[in-house]
Short mmCIF file of the C-alpha atoms (twelve columns), coordinates in Angstrom:
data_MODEL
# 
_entry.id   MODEL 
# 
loop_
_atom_site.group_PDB 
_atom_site.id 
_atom_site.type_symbol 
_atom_site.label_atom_id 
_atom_site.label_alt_id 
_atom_site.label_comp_id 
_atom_site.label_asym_id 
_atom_site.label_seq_id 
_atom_site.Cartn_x 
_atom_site.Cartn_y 
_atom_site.Cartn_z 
_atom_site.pdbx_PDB_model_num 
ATOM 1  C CA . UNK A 1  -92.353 66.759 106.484 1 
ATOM 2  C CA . UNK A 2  -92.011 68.044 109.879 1 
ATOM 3  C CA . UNK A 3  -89.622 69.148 112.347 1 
ATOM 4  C CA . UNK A 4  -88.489 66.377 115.052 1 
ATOM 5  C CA . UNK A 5  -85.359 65.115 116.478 1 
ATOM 6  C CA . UNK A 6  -84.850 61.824 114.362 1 
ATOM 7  C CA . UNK A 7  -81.524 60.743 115.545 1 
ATOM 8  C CA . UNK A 8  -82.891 57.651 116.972 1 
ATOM 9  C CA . UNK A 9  -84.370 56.107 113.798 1 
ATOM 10 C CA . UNK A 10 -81.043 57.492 111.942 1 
ATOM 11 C CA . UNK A 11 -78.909 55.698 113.824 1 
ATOM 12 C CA . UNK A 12 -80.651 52.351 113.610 1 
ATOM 13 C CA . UNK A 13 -81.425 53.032 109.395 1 
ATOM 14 C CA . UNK A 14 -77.091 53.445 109.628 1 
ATOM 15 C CA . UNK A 15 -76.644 50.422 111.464 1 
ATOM 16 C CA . UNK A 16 -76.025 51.916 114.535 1 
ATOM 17 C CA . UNK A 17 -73.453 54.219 114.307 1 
ATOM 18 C CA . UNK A 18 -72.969 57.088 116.329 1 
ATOM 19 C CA . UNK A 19 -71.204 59.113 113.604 1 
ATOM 20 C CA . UNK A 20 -74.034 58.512 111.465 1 
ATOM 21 C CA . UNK A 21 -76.104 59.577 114.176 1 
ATOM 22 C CA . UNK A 22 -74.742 63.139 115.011 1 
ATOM 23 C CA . UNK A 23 -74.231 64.215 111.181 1 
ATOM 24 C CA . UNK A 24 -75.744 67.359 110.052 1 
ATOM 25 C CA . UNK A 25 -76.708 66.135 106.978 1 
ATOM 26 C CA . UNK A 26 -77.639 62.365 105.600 1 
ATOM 27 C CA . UNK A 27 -79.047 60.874 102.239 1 
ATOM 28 C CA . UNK A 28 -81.167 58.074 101.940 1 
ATOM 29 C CA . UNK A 29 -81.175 56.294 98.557  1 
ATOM 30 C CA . UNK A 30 -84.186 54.384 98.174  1 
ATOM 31 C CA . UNK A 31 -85.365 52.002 95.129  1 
ATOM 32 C CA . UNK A 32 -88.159 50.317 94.169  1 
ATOM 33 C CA . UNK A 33 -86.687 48.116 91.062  1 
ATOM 34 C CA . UNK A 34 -87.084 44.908 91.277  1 
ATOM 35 C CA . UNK A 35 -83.860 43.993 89.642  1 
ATOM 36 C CA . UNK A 36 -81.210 44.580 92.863  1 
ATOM 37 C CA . UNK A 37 -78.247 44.762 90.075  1 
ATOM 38 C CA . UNK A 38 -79.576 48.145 88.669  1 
ATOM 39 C CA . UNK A 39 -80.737 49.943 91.944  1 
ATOM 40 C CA . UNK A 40 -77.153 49.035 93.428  1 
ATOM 41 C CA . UNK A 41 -75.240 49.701 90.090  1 
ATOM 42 C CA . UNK A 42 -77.233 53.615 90.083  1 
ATOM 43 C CA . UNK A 43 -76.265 53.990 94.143  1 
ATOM 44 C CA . UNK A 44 -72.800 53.257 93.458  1 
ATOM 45 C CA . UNK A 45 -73.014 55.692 91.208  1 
ATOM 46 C CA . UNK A 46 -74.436 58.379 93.201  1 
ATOM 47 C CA . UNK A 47 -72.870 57.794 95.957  1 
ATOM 48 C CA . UNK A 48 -69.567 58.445 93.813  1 
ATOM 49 C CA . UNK A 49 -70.546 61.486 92.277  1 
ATOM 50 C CA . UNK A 50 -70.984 62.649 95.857  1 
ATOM 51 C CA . UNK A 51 -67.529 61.531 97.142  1 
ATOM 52 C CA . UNK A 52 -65.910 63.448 93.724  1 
ATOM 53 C CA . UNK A 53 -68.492 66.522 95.012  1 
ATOM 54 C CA . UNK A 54 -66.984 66.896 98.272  1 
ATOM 55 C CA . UNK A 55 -63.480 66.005 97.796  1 
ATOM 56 C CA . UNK A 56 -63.126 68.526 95.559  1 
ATOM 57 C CA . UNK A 57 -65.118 71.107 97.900  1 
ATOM 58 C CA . UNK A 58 -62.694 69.627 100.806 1 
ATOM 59 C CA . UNK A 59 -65.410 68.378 102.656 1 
ATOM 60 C CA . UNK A 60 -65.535 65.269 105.070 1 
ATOM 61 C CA . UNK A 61 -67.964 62.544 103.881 1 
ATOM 62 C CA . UNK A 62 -68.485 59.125 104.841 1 
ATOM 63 C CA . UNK A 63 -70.712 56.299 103.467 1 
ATOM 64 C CA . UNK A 64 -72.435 53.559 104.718 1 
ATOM 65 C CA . UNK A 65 -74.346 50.447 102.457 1 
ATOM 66 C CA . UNK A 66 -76.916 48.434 104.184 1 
ATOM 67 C CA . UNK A 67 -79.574 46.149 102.128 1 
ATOM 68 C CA . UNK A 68 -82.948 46.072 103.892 1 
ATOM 69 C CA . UNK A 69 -85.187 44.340 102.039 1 
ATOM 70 C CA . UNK A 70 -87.834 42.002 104.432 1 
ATOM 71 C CA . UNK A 71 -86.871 44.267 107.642 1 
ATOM 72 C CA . UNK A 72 -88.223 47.958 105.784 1 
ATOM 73 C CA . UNK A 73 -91.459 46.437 103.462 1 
# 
């Protein structure tokens, strides 16, 4: 890893949006299975546990779901 300003490439891996863009912190959920049902069933569920995380902490989240499959290999 290294430090860098990667706004740029942040925005356009969050489909261009500038919120996404200027957050202090972002997760990436990445898979390799090949069956799409159970890498999207185990992001739901992460991305849940994180929404139940920081509403109880009273902190602001938001999420974003994007499929890149041909566009990222």
């Amino acid at each position: 890893m290294k430090a860098d300003n990667f706004s740029h490439k942040v925005s356009n891996l969050c489909l261009n949006q500038a919120f996404a863009r200027d957050s202090a912190v972002i997760f990436y959920f990445i898979s390799n299975y090949k069956n799409y049902l159970s890498a999207i069933e185990i992001a739901s569920f992460l991305g849940q546990s994180m929404y139940l995380f920081n509403s109880y902490w009273d902190i602001r989240c938001s999420s974003i779901s994007a499929f890149y499959d041909d566009e990222n290999q």
